[in-house]
SEMIDREN-959197 format. One record per residue: residue in one letter; x, y, z of N, C-alpha, C in turn. Coordinates in steps of 0.2 Angstrom, whole numbers. Example, Ala and Ser with C-alpha at 12.3 -4.5 7.8 and 13.67 -1.06 7.14 Angstrom:
BEGIN
[A [66 -28 39] [62 -22 39] [66 -16 39]] [S [64 -11 35] [68 -5 36] [64 0 39]] 
END
This chain:
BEGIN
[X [530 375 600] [531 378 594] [537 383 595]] [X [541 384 589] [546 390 590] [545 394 585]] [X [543 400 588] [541 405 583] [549 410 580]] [X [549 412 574] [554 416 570] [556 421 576]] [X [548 425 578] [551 430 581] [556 431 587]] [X [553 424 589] [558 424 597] [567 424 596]] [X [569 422 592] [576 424 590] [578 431 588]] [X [574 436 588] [575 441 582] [575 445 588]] [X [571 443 597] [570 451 601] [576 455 602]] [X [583 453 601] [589 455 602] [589 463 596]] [X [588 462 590] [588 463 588] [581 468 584]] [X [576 468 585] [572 471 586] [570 478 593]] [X [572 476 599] [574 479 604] [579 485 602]] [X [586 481 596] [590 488 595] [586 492 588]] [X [584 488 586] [579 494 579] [576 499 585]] [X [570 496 590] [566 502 594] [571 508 597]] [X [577 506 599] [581 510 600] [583 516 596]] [X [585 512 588] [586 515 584] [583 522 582]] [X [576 519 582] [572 523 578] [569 527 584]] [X [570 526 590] [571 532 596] [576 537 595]] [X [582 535 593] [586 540 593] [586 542 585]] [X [583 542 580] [583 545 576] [577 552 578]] [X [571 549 580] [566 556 585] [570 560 586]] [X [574 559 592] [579 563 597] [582 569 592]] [X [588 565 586] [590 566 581] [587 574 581]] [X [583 572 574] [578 577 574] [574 582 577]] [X [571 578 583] [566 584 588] [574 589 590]] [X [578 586 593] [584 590 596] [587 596 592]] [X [585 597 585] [587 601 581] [582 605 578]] [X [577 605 583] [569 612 580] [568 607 573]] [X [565 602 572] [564 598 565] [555 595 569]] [X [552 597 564] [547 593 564] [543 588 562]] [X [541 583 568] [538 578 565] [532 578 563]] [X [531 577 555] [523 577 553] [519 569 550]] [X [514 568 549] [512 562 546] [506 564 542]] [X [507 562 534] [503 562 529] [501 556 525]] [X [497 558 524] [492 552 521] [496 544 516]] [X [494 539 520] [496 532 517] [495 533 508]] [X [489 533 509] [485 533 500] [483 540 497]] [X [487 539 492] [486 547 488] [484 544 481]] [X [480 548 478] [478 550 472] [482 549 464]] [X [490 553 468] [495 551 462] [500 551 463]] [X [503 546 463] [512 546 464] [516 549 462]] [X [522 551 461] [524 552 456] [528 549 452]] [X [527 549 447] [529 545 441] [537 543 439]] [X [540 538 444] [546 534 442] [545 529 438]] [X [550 527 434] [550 522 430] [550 517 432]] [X [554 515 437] [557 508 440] [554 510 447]] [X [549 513 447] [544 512 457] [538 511 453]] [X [534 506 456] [528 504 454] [523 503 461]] [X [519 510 461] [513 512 467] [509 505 467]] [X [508 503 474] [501 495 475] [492 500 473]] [X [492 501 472] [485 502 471] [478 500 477]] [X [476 506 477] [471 505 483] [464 508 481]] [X [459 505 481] [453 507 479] [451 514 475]] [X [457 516 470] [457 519 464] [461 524 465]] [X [464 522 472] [469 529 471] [476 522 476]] [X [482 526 477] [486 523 476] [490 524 484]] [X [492 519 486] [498 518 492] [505 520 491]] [X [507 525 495] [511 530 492] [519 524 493]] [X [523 527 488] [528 525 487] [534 528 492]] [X [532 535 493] [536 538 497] [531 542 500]] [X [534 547 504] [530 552 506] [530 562 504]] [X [535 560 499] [536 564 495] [535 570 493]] [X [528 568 489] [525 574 488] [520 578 495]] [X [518 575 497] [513 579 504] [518 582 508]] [X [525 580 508] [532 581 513] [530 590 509]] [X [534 590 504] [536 595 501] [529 602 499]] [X [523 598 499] [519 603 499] [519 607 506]] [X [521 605 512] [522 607 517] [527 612 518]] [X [530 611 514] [538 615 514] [535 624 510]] [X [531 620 506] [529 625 501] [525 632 506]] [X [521 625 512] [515 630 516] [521 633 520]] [X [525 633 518] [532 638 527] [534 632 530]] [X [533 627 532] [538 624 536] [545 620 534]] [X [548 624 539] [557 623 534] [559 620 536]] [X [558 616 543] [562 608 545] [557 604 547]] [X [558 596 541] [552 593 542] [553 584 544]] [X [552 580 546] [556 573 545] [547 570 549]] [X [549 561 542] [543 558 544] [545 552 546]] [X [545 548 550] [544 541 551] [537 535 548]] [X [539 533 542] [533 530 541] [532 523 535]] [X [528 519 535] [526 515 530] [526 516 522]] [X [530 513 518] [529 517 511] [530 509 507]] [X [526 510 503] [525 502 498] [527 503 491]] [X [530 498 489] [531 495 482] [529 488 478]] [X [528 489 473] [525 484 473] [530 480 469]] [X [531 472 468] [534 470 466] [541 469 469]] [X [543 472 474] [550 473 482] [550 468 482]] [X [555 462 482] [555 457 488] [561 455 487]] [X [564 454 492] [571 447 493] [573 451 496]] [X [581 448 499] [585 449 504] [587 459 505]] [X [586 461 501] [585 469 505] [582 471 503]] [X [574 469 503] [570 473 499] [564 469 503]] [X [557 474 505] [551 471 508] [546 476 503]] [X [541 472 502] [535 477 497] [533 481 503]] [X [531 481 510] [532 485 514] [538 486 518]] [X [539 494 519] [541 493 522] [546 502 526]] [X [550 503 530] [550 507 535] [555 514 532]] [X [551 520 531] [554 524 528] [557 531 533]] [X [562 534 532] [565 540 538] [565 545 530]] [X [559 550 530] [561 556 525] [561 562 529]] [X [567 565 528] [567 572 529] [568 577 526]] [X [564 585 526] [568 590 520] [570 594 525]] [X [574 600 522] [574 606 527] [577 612 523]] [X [571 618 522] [575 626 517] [581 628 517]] [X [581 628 514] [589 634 513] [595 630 513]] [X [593 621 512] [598 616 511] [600 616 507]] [X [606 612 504] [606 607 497] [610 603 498]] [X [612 597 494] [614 593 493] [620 589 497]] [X [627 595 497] [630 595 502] [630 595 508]] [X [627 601 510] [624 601 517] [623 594 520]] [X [617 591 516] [612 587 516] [619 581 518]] [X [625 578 516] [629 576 517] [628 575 524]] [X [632 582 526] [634 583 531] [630 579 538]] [X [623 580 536] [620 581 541] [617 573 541]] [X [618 567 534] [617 560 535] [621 558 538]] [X [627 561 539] [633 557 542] [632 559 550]] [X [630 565 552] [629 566 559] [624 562 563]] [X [617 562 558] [613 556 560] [615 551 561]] [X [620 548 556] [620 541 555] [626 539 562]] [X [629 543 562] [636 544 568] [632 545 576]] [X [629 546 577] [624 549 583] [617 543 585]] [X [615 541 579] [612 532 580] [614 527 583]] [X [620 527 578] [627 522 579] [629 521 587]] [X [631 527 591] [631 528 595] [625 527 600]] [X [621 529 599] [614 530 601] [613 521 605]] [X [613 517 600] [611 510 601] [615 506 603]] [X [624 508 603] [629 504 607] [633 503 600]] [X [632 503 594] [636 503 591] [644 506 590]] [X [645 512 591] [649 517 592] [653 518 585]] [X [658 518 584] [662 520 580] [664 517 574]] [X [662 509 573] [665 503 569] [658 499 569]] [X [656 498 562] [650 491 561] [655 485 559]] [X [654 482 561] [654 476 559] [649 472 555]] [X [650 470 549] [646 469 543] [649 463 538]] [X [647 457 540] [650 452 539] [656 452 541]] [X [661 451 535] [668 450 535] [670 456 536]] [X [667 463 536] [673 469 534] [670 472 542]] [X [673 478 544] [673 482 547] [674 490 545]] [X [670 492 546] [665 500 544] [670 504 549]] [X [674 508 546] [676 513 552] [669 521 549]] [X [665 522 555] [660 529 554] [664 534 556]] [X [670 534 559] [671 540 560] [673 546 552]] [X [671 552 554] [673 556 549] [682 557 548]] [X [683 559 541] [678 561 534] [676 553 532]] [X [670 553 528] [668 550 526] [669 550 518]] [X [669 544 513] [672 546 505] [666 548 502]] [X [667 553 497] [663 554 494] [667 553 485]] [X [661 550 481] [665 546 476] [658 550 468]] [X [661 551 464] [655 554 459] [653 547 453]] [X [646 549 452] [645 543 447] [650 541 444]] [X [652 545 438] [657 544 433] [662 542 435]] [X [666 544 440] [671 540 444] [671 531 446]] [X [663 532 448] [662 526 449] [662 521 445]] [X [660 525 436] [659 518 433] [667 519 431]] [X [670 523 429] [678 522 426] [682 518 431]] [X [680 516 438] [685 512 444] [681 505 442]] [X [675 503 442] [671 498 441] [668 495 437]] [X [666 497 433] [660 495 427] [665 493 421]] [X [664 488 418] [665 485 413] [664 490 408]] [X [656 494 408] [654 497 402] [654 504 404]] [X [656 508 400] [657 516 403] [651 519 405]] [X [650 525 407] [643 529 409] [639 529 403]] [X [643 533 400] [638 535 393] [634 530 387]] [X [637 524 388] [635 519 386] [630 514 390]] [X [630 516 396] [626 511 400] [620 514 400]] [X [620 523 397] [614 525 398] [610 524 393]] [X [614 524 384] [613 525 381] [608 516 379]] [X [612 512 382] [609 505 382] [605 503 385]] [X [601 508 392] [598 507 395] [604 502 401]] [X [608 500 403] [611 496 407] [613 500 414]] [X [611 507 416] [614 510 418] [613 507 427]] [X [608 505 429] [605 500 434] [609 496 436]] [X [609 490 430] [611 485 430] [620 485 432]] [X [622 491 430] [629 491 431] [630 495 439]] [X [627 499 440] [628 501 446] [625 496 453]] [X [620 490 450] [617 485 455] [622 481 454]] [X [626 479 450] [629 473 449] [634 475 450]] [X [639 480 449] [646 481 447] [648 485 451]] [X [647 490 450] [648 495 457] [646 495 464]] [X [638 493 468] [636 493 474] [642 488 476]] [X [644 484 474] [646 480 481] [654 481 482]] [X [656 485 480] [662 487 482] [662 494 483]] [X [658 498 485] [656 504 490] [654 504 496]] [X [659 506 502] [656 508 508] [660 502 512]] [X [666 500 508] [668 492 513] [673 494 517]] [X [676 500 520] [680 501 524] [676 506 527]] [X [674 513 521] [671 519 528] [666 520 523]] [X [660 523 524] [653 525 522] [657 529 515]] [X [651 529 510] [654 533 505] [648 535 500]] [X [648 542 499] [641 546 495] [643 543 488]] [X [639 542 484] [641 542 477] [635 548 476]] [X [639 551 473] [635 556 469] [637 560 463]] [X [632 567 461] [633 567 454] [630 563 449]] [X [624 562 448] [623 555 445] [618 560 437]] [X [617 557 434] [617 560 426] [612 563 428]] [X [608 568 422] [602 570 423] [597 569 424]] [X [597 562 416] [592 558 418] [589 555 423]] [X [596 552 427] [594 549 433] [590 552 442]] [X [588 560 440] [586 563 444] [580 565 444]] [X [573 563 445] [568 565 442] [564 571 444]] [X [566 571 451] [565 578 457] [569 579 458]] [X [577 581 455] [583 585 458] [584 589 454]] [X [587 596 455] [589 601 452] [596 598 451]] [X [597 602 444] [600 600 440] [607 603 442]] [X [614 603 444] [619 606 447] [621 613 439]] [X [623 618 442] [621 624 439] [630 625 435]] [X [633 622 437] [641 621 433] [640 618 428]] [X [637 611 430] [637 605 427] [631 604 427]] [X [625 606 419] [618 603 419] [619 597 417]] [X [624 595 416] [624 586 414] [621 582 419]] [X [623 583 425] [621 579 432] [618 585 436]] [X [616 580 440] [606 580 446] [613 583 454]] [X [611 587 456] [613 586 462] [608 581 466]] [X [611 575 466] [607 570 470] [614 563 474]] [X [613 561 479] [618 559 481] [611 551 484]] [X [618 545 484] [613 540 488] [620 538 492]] [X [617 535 500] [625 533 502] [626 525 503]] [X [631 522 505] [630 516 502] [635 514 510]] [X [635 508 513] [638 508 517] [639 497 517]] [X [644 495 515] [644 487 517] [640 486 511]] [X [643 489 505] [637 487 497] [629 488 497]] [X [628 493 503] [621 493 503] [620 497 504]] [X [613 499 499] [612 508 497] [606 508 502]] [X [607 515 506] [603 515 512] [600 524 510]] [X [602 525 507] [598 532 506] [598 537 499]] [X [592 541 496] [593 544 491] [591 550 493]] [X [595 555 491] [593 564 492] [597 567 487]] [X [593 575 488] [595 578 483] [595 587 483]] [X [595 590 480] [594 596 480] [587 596 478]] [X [581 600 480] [578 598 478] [575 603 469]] [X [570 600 465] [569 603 459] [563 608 462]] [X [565 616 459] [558 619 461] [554 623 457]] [X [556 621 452] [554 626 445] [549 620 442]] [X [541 624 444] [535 618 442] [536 616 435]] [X [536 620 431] [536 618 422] [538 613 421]] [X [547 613 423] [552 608 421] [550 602 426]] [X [547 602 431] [545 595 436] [539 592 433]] [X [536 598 428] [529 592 424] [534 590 419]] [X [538 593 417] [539 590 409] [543 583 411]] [X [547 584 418] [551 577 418] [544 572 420]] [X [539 573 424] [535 569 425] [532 567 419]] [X [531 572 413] [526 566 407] [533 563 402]] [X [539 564 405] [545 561 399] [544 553 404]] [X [543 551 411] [545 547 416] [537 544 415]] [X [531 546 414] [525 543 411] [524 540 404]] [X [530 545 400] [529 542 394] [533 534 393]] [X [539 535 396] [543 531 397] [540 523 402]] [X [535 524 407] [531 521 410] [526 517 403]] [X [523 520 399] [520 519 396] [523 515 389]] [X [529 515 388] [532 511 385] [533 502 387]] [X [535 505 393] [538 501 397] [531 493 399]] [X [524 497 395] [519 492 400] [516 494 404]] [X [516 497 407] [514 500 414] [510 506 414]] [X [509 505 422] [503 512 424] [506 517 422]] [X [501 521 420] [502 530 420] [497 530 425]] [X [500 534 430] [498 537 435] [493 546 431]] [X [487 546 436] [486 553 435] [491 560 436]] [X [491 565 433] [495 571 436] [494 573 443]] [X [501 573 448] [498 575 454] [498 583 452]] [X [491 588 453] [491 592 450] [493 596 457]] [X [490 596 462] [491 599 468] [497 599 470]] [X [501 596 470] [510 597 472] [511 601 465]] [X [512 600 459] [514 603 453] [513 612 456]] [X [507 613 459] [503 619 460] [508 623 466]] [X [508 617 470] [513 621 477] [520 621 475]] [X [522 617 469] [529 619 470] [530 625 468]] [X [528 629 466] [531 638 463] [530 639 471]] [X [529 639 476] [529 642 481] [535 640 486]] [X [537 633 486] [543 628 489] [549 633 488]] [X [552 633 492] [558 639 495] [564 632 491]] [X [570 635 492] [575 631 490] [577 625 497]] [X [577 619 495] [578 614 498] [582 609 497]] [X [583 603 502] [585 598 502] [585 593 506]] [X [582 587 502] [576 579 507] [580 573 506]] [X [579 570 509] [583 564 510] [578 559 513]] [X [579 553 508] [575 546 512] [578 541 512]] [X [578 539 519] [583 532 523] [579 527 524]] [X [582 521 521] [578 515 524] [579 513 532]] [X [574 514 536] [578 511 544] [576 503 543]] [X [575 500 538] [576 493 539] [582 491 537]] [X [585 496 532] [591 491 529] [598 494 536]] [X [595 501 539] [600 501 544] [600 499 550]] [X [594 497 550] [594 491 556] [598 485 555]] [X [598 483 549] [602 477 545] [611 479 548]] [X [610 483 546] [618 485 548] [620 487 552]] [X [616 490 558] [619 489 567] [618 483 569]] [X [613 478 567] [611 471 569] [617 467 565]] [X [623 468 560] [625 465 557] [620 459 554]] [X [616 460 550] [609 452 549] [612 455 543]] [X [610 449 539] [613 448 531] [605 450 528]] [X [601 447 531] [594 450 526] [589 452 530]] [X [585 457 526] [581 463 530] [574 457 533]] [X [574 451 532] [570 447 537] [572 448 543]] [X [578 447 545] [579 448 552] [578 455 556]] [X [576 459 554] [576 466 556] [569 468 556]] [X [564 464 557] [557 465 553] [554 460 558]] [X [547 463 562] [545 456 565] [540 452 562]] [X [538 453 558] [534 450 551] [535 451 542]] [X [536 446 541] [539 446 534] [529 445 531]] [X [532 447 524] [523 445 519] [523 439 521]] [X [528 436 518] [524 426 520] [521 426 524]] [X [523 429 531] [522 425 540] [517 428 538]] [X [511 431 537] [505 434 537] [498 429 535]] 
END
């Protein structure tokens, strides 16, 4: 018998590597590693992330909220390695389970936050033998710095068909940046899209020039979006009111309303000014193994179970 996985050890070998030298990353810089609970009580209330449900409370989506109450109790650099479910995920870059890298750290924001996914992501690269240049399909990825940084609006006036304002206004605003935009970002050197409306930010603070747009950035490398962070939002009031417009909208939609998570709503008046970031380490395993689908970077797929 020939099992799947026997072809995969090449490349599974460099994920363990990887996700070693992410630790390192981290520990090397006074950051701490914590681990919080799989199943919480209550998510929080995205439109398009839908929690697996677990004997009446829920398999978290992120690690999100328990991260940031921590932040609240005084810990100022934080980073988790861990399992986080969606329900409904699947196909070529996308797993209903699957491998999460979140980190915050006080007195951040947004930009910073830049600076410091390019250093991880530069320091991996390295780390695992990749060094300077991914090769991803047909293109080649120069990592060295600067890397581009490109603003939403930018992005749809270069690419989309249909303008921002009108993609938000038709709801198409997804569908244009999944279809139109992602795949020609990131094909020569890594590049942040950010600035993204304010809708589109449900836990970022809102940029203080420009309350139109979230300071939130995701980075995209070979059409594939590997991370979303943000400044984060700390003013409790406004973080309920977006969670019951994101419940109400949920509830439109067909879907669960999630209970209030009332304990984080409670710690955030205490949460210092911050900035968190969550990287998938399967899709960047995908991209130092150059593998076209995140099966290969995985030693068990749902099916094989």
């Amino acid at each position: 018998m020939t099992f799947r996985q026997t072809r995969l050890f090449q490349n599974l070998r460099m994920r363990a590597h990887m996700i070693q030298a992410v630790r390192r990353f981290f520990t090397d810089r006074d950051f701490l590693e914590v681990e919080t609970p799989n199943r919480i009580p209550a998510p929080a209330p995205e439109a398009h992330i839908d929690a697996v449900p677990s004997d009446g409370w829920f398999l978290h989506t992120s690690p999100e909220l328990c991260m940031k109450r921590l932040l609240a109790s005084g810990y100022p650099r934080i980073f988790q390695i861990c399992k986080c479910f969606r329900r409904g995920e699947r196909g070529q870059r996308h797993l209903t389970e699957f491998t999460l890298l979140e980190w915050y750290e006080a007195g951040a924001d947004y930009i910073a936050m830049m600076a410091q996914c390019e250093a991880l992501i530069r320091f991996a690269a390295r780390e695992t033998g990749v060094g300077d240049t991914l090769t991803c399909g047909g293109d080649r990825v120069d990592l060295r710095l600067p890397w581009d940084r490109l603003t939403v609006r930018e992005a749809f006036k270069r690419f989309s068909p249909v303008p921002m304002d009108e993609a938000l206004a038709t709801d198409r605003f997804d569908e244009m940046i999944g279809c139109e935009i992602e795949p020609h970002l990131g094909r020569k050197r890594p590049v942040f899209l950010y600035d993204y409306p304010a809708s589109c930010g449900a836990l970022a603070r809102l940029k203080p020039a420009d309350p139109s747009v979230a300071e939130r950035f995701e980075l995209y490398i070979c059409g594939l979006e590997l991370c979303n962070a943000f400044t984060e939002l700390t003013d409790p009031d406004e973080q309920r009111r977006r969670f019951e417009a994101e419940q109400a909208l949920r509830e439109e939609m067909g879907k669960t309303a999630y209970p209030t998570a009332e304990r984080f709503l409670s710690a955030l008046e205490f949460m210092p000014d911050a900035a968190g970031n969550a990287l998938g380490l399967d899709r960047l395993a995908m991209l130092f193994a150059d593998a076209p689908a995140i099966d290969d970077v995985v030693a068990f797929t749902p099916e094989e179970l």
